[in-house]
VOGU-3710 file (C-alpha; in Angstrom, 3 decimals, decimal comma):
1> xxxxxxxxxx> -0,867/-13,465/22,785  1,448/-10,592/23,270  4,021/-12,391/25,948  5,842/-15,105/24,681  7,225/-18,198/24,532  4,883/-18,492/21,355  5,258/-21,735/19,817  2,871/-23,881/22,538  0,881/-20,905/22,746  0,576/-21,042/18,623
11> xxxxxxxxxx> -0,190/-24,666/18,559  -2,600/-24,781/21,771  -4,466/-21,492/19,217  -4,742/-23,620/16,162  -5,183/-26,872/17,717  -9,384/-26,074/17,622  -9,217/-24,355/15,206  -7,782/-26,742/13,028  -10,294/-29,481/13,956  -12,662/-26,470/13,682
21> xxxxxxxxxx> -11,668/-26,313/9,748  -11,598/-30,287/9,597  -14,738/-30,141/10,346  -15,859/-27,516/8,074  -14,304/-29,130/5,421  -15,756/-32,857/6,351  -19,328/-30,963/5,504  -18,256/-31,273/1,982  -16,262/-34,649/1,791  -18,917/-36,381/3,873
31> xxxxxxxxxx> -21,042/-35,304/1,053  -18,705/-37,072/-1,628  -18,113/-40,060/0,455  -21,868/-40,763/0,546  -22,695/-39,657/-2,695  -19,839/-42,142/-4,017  -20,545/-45,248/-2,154  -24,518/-45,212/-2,326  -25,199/-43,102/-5,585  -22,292/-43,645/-8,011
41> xxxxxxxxxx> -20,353/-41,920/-10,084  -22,798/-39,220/-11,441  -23,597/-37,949/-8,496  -20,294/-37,562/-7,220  -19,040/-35,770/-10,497  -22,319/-33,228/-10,343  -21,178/-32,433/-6,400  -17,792/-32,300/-7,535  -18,653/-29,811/-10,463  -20,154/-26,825/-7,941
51> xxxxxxxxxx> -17,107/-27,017/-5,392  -14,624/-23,882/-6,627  -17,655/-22,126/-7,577  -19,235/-22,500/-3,774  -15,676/-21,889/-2,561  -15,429/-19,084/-4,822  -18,864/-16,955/-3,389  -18,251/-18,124/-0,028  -14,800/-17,122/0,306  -14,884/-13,658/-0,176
61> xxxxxxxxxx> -16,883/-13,443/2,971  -15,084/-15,745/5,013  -11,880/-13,839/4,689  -13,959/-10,777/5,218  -15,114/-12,496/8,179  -10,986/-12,279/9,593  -10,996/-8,521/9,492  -13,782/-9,036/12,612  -10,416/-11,021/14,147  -7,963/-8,692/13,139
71> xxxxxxxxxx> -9,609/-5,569/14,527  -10,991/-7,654/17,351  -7,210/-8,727/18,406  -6,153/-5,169/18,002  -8,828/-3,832/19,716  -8,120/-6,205/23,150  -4,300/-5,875/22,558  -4,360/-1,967/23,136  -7,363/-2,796/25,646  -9,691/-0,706/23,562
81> xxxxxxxxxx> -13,361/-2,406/25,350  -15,540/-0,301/23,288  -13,822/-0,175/20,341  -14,347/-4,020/21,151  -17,865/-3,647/21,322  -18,656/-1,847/18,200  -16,232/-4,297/16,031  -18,297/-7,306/17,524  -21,978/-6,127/16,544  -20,536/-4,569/13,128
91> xxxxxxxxxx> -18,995/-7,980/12,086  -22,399/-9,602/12,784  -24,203/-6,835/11,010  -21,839/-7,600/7,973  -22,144/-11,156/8,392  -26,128/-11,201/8,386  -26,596/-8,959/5,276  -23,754/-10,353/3,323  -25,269/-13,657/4,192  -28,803/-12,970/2,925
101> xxxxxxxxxx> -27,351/-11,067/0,114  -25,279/-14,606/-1,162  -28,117/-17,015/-0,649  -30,924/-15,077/-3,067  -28,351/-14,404/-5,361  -27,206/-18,083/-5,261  -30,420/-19,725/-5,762  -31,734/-17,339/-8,408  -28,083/-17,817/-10,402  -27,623/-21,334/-9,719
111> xxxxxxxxxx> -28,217/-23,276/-13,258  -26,696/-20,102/-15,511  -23,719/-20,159/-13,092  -22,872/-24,157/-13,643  -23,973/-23,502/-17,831  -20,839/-20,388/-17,785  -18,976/-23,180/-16,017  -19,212/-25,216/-18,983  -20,530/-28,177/-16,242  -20,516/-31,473/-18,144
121> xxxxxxxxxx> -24,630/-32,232/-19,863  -24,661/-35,600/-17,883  -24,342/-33,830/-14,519  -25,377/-30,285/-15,337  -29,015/-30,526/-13,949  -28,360/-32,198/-10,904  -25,229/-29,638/-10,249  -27,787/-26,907/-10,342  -30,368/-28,532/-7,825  -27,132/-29,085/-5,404
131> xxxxxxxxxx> -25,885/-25,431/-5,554  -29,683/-24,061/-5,690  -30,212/-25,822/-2,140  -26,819/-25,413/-0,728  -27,599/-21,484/-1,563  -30,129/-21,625/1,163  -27,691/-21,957/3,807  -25,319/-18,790/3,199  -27,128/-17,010/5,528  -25,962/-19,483/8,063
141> xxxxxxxxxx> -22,494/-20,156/6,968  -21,485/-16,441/6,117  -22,754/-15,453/9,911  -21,010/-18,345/11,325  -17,982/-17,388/10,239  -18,141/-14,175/11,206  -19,940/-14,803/14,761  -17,275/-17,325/15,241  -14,172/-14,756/14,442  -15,424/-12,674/16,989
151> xxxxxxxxxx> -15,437/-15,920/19,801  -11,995/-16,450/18,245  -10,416/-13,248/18,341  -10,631/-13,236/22,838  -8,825/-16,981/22,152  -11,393/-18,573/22,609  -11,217/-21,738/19,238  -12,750/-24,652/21,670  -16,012/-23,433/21,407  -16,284/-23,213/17,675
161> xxxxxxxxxx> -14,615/-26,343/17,325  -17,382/-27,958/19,866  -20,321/-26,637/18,084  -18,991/-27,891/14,384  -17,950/-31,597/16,340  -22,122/-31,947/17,241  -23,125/-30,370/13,564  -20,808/-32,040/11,991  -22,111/-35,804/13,398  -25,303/-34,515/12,666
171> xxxxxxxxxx> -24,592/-33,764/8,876  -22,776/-36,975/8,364  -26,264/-38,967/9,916  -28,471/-36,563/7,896  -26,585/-37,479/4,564  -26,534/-41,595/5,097  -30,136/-41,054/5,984  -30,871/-39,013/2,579  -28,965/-40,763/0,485  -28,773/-43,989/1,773
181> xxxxxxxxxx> -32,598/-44,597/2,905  -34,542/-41,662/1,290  -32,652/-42,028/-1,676  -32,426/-38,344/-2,578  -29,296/-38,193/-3,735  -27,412/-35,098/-4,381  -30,576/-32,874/-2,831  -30,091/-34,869/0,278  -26,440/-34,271/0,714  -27,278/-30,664/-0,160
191> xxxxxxxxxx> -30,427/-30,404/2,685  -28,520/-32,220/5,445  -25,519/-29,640/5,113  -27,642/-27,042/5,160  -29,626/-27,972/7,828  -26,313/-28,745/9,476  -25,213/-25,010/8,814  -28,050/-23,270/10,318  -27,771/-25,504/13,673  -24,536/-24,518/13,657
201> xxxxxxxxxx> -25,143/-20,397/13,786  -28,127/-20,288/16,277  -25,678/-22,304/18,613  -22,473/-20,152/17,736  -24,427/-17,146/18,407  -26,075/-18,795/21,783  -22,519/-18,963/22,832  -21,135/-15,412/21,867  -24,143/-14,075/24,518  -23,130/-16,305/27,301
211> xxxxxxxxxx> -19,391/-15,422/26,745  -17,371/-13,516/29,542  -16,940/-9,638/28,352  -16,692/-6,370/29,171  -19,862/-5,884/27,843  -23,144/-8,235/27,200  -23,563/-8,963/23,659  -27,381/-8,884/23,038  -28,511/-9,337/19,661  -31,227/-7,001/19,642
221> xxxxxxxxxx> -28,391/-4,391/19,435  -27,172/-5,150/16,374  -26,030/-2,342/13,888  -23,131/-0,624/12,183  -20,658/0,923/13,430  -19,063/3,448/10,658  -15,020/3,508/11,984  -15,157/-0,107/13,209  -17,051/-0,979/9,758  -14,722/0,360/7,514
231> xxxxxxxxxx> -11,771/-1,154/9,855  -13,217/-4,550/9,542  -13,686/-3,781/5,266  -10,325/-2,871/5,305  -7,982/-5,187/6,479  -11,432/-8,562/5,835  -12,336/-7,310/2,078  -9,113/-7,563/0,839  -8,448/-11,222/2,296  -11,797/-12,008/1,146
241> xxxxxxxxxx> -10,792/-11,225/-2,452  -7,313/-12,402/-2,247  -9,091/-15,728/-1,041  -11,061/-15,546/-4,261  -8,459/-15,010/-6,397  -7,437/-18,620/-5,646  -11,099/-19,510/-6,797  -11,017/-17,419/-9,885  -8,113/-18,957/-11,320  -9,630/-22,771/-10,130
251> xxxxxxxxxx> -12,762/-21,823/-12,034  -11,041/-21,448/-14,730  -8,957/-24,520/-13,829  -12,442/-26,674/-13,530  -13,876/-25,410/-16,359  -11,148/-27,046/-18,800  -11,103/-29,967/-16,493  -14,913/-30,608/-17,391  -14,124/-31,015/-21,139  -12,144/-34,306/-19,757
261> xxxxxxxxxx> -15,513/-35,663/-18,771  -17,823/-37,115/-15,674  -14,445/-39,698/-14,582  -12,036/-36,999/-14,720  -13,865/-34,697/-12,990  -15,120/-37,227/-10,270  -10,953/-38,318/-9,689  -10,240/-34,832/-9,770  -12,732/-34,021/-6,812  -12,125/-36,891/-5,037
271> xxxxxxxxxx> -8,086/-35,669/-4,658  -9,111/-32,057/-4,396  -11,140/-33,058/-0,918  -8,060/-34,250/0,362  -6,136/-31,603/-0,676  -8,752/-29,299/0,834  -8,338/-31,084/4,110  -4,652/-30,401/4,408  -4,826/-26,581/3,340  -7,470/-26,077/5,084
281> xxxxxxxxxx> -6,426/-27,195/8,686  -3,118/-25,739/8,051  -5,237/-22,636/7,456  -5,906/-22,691/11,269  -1,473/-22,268/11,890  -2,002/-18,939/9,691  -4,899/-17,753/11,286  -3,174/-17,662/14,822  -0,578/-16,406/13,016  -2,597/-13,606/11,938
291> xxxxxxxxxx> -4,215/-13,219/15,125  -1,015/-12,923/17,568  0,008/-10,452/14,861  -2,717/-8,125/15,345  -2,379/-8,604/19,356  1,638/-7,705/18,694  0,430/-4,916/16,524  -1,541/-3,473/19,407  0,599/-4,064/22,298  3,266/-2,401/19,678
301> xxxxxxxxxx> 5,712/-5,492/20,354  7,873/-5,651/17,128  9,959/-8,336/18,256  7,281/-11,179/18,771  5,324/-9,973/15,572  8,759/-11,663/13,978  8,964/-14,502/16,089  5,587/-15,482/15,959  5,884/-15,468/11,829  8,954/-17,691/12,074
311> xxxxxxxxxx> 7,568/-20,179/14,432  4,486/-20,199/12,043  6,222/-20,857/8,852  7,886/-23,530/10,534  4,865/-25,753/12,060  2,747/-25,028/8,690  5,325/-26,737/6,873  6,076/-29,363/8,610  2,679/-30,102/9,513  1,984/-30,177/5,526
321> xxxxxxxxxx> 4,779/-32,009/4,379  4,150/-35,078/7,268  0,233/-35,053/6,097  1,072/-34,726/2,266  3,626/-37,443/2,517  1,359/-39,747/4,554  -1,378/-39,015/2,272  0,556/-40,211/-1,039  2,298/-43,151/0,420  -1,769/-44,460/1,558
331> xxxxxxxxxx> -3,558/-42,945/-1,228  -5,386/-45,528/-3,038  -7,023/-47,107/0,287  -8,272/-43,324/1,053  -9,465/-42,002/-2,287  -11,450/-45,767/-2,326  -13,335/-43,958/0,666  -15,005/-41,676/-1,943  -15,404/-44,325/-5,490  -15,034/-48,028/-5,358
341> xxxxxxxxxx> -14,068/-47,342/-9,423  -10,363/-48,161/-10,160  -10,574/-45,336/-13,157  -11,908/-42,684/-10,564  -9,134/-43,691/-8,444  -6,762/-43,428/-11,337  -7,540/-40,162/-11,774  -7,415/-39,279/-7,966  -3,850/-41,000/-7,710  -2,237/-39,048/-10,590
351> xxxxxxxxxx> -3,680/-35,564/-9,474  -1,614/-36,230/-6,101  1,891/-36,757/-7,465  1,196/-32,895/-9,088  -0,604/-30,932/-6,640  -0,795/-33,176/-2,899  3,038/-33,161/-2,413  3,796/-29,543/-3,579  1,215/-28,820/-0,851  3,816/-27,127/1,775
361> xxxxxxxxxx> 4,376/-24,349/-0,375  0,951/-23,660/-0,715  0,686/-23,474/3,365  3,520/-21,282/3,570  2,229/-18,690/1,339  -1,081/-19,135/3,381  0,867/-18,266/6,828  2,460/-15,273/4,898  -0,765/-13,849/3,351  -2,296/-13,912/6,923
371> xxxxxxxxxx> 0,690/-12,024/8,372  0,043/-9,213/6,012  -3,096/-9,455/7,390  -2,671/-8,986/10,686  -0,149/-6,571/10,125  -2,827/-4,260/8,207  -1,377/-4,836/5,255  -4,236/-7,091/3,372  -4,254/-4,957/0,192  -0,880/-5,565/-0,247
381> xxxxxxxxxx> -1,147/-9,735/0,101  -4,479/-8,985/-2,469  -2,819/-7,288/-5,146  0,854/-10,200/-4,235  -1,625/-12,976/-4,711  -3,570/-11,747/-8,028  -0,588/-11,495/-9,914  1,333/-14,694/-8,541  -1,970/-16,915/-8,105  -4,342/-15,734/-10,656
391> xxxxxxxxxx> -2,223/-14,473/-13,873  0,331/-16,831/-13,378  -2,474/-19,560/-13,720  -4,072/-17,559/-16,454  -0,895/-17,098/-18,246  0,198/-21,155/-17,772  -3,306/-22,271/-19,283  -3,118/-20,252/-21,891  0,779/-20,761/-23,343  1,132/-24,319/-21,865
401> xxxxxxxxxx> -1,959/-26,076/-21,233  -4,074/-25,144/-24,295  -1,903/-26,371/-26,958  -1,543/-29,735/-25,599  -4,851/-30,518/-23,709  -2,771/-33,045/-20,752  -4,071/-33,091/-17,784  -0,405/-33,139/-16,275  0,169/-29,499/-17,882  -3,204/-27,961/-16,754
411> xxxxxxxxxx> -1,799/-29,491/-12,700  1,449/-27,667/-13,348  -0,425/-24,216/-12,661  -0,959/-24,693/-9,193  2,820/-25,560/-7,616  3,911/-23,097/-10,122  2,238/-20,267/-8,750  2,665/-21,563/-5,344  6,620/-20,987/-5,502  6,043/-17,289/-7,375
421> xxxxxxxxxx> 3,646/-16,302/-5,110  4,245/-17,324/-1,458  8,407/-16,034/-2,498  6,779/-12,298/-3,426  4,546/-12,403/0,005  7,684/-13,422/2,357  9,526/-10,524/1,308  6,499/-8,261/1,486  6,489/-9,570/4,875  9,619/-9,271/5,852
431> xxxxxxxxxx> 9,873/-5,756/4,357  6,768/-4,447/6,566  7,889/-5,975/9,496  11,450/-3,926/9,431  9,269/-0,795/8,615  6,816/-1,599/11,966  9,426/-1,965/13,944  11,297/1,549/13,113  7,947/3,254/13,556  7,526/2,053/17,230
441> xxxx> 10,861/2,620/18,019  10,583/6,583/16,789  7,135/6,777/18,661  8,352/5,503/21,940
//
C-alpha cells in the first residue's frame, strides 16, 4: 500500500470490500423485501421504524472497529510485528465486551427505545419484538467487525467478503423460510439475521487463526493491551461517534417522519435501503482510503498519502453519481421489489429526487472523514461532522421543517449538510496533509 501506482491497487482494495458492505447491507433489505412481498405493509413499516436506531448503537462500534485498521496498517507499514500483535488481540478484546455490552442493553431497552422514538401505535409492538431479537446478535456483529478489520488491515478484503457471500445466502433462505412458510413475520426476519450474524463471526474468527503472520493468533490469548488499547480508542472512538452523529440527527429525522404515518414511513424505508446500498459500498472506496493512509503514515510517504486521497475522491464520486443516476432513471421497477403498493412506491419515488441524487456528496465527505482517520486525525473529522451533520440538521428541522410539516423540507436536511460538511472536512484534510508532510521532511 505504500508503493504506488494507487488507483488499481485502490479499486482491487475496495472491490471485496464493497461486496463485503453489499452484503452487510442486503441483511437488512432482504429483510424488507420479504417482509413486503409476503407480510404487507405493517410489517415492513415496524422493520422500517428500528433501522437509524440499530444503525445508531451499532455504529459507534463499527467505526471503533477501524481504529483496529488504522493502527493495524500503521503498525505493518513501519513493520512494527508486535506492536501488530497486541493491536490484533486488543481489537478483539474490545470487540467481544463492547459486543456483549450492546446486546443486554438492547434487549432490556428495546420497547422504551421505539416509545422515545415516537414509533407509530400500529407498528410499535412488533418494532420492539424486531429490535429485542435483533439485540441478540450484537455480540456477533460488533466482533465481526472488528475481527474482520484486523483480516483487512494485512489486505486481505476477499475473505470477509467470502464469509458474508455464504451468510448472506443463508439469511436470505432463513427469511423466505420464516416468513414465507413459518409465517413469523417480523421475528423471523429478525432470527434468520441473527442467526446469520453469529455464523458469520465463528467463521471470520476461524479464518483470522489460519491466516499467514508473524505470529499465531490463538484465541485463548485474548486480552488488553494498554498502549495499543488506547491507540485503537483513539483514532476508532472518534469515527465511531462521528458515525453516530449521522444517526443522531436521522433519529431525529425518523421521529418526525413517523407522525406522517405507517405509508410514509414504509416509502421512506423502502428508498432509504437503497440509499444505504450506495453509501454503504462506496464506504468500502473510503475505507482503503483510510487504510493506504495509515500504511503512508507509517512508511512516512507524504506524497502518496495525497495521491491516494485524490484518486479516492475521484472513484467515490463517480462510482455514486453512475449508481444514483441509474437508480432514479429505474426506480419504480426496484422500490416494487420491496411493496407491490403504488402509495408506498409514491413515497419511495419522491424521497429519491431529494436525497438518492445528492448522494455523491455524501460519499465524498465519507472518503474525507476516513482520511482524517487514517491520518490520526479522527477527533478532528468528529467534532467537523457534529457541527456540519448534526446541528445543521437540528438547526434545518427546527427553522424550516417545523413550521410547515412537508415532507420535501424535512429531505432538504440531508444534501444540505452534505455540501457544509464534506466542504469543512476537505480543507481539514488538505490542511493536515501540508502539515504531515513538513514534519517528515524536518525529521529526515
Amino acid at each position: 500500500m505504500t508503493e504506488g501506482p494507487f488507483t488499481k491497487k485502490i479499486i482491487a482494495f475496495a472491490l471485496p470490500l464493497l461486496f463485503t458492505q453489499l452484503l452487510q447491507v442486503f441483511y437488512n433489505a432482504a429483510d424488507m423485501i420479504v417482509l413486503g412481498r409476503f407480510a404487507g405493509t405493517l410489517p415492513l413499516a415496524a422493520v422500517g421504524a428500528t433501522t437509524q436506531l440499530i444503525t445508531l448503537i451499532i455504529n459507534l462500534f463499527v467505526g471503533t472497529s477501524s481504529g483496529v485498521g488504522v493502527v493495524s496498517g500503521i503498525m505493518i507499514g513501519a513493520k512494527d510485528e508486535k506492536g501488530l500483535e497486541k493491536t490484533i488481540y486488543s481489537g478483539l478484546s474490545i470487540g467481544l465486551v463492547c459486543g456483549v455490552a450492546v446486546g443486554i442493553t438492547g434487549v432490556l431497552m428495546s420497547h422504551t427505545f421505539m416509545v422515545w422514538m415516537g414509533t407509530p401505535s400500529d407498528v410499535l409492538d412488533m418494532s420492539a419484538l424486531y429490535l429485542r431479537i435483533y439485540f441478540l446478535g450484537a455480540p456477533a456483529n460488533i466482533l465481526f467487525n472488528f475481527t474482520a478489520a484486523s483480516v483487512r488491515a494485512t489486505g486481505d478484503t476477499k475473505h470477509p467478503m467470502y464469509i458474508l457471500t455464504f451468510t448472506g445466502l443463508l439469511n436470505v433462505i432463513l427469511n423466505i423460510v420464516m416468513v414465507a412458510a413459518l409465517h413469523l413475520e417480523v421475528a423471523g426476519v429478525a432470527i434468520a439475521t441473527v442467526i446469520s450474524q453469529y455464523a458469520s463471526v465463528v467463521l471470520v474468527l476461524m479464518w483470522l487463526k489460519k491466516m499467514d503472520l508473524p505470529f499465531k493468533v490463538e484465541l485463548k490469548n485474548i486480552g488488553f493491551s494498554r498502549k495499543e488499547t488506547a491507540q485503537i480508542l483513539k483514532v476508532g472512538l472518534p469515527t465511531g461517534l462521528q458515525l453516530c452523529m449521522y444517526n443522531i440527527s436521522n433519529v431525529l429525522i425518523q421521529s418526525n417522519l413517523n407522525l406522517f404515518g405507517s405509508t410514509v414511513v414504509a416509502g421512506y424505508t423502502a428508498g432509504a435501503n437503497i440509499d444505504n446500498i450506495i453509501f454503504i459500498s462506496g464506504n468500502a472506496i473510503s475505507q482503503a482510503a483510510m487504510n493506504f493512509t495509515g500504511h503512508n503514515v507509517g512508511a512516512r510517504r507524504a506524497d502518496n498519502i495525497k495521491k491516494v486521497y485524490r484518486i479516492s475522491l475521484l472513484l467515490n464520486f463517480t462510482y455514486a453519481s453512475i449508481f444514483a443516476v441509474a437508480v432514479y432513471i429505474f426506480r419504480v421497477p426496484v422500490l416494487s421489489l420491496f411493496s407491490s403498493d403504488p402509495e408506498v412506491i409514491a413515497v419511495g419515488a419522491g424521497r429519491m429526487l431529494f436525497l438518492t441524487l445528492p448522494l455523491p456528496i455524501c460519499n465524498m465527505q465519507d472518503t474525507a472523514g476516513n482520511t482524517l482517520s487514517g491520518l490520526e486525525k479522527s477527533v478532528y473529522a468528529m467534532v467537523i461532522t457534529m457541527i456540519g451533520t448534526t446541528f445543521v440538521r437540528f438547526a434545518w428541522i427546527f427553522l424550516a421543517f417545523k413550521p410547515h410539516q412537508m415532507l420535501q423540507i424535512l429531505y432538504l436536511a440531508y444534501p444540505i449538510s452534505w455540501v457544509i460538511t464534506f466542504s469543512s472536512l476537505n480543507l481539514c484534510v488538505i490542511l493536515f496533509q501540508k502539515k504531515l508532510e513538513k514534519q517528515f521532511e524536518r525529521t529526515e
